[in-house]
C-alpha positions as CSV (number, residue, x, y, z in Angstrom):
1,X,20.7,-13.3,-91.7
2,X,17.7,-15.5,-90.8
3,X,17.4,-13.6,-87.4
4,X,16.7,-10.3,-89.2
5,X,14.2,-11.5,-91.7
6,X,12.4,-13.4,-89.1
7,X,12.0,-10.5,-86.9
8,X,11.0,-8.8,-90.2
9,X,8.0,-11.3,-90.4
10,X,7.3,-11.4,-86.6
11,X,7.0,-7.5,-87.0
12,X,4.6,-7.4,-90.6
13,X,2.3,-10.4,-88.4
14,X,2.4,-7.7,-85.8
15,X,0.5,-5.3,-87.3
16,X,-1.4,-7.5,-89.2
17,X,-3.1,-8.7,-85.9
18,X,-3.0,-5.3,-84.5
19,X,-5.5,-4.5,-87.5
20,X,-6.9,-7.2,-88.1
21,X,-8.4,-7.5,-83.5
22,X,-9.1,-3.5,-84.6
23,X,-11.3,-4.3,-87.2
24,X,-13.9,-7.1,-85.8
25,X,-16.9,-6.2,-84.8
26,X,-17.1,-6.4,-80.6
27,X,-18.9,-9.8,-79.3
28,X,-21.8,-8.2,-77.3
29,X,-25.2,-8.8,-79.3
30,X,-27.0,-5.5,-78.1
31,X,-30.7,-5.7,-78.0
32,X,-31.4,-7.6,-81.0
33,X,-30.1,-11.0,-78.5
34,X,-33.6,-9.9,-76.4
35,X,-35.9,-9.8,-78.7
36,X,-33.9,-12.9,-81.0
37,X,-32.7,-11.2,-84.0
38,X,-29.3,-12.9,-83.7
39,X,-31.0,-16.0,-85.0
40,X,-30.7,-14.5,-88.4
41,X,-29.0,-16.7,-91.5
42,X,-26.5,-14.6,-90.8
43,X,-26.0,-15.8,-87.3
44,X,-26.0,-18.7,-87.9
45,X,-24.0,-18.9,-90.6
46,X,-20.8,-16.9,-89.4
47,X,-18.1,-18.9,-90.6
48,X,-19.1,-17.7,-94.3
49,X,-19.3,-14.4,-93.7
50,X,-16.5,-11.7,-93.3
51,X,-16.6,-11.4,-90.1
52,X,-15.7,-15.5,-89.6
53,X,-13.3,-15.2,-92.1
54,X,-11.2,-12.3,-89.7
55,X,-12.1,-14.5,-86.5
56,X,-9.7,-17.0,-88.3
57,X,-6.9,-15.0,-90.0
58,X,-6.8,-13.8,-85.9
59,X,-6.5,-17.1,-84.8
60,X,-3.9,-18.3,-87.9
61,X,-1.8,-14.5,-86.9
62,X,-1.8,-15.0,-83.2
63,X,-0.3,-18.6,-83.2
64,X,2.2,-17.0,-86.1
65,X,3.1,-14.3,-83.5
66,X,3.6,-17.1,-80.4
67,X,5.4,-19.6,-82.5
68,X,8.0,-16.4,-84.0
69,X,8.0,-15.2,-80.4
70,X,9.9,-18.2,-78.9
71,X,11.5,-19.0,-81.8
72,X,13.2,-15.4,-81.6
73,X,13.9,-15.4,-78.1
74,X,15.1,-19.0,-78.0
75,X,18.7,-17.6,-79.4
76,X,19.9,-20.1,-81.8
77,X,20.7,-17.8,-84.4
């Protein structure tokens, strides 16, 4: 019983990182690194904004998917 609703969570964390890695923005600047528009308040301050806030459900989702990954294959259950 605890095998199947783990791999029910291992699967919903899945797709959760699946959408969440399709949904950031990609890390290349563009031009505005040349001419130093990055260096906006927004730049600097990315951990407020949206796009910090995905950069850490990733991180919080992929170490949920490696930990349910062994803990599934380990066989205990």
């Amino acid at each position: 019983m605890l095998r199947i609703i783990l791999t029910i969570i291992f699967i919903l964390v899945s797709v959760a990182l699946a959408a969440i890695v399709l949904l950031q923005e990609g890390k290349s600047a563009g031009l505005g690194a040349v001419s130093g528009a990055a260096e906006t308040y927004w730049g600097k301050n990315k951990s407020r904004s949206m796009e910090g806030k995905m950069v850490k459900i990733t991180k919080y989702l992929a170490i949920a998917f490696l930990v349910l990954a062994v803990v599934l294959n380990i066989n205990l259950f």
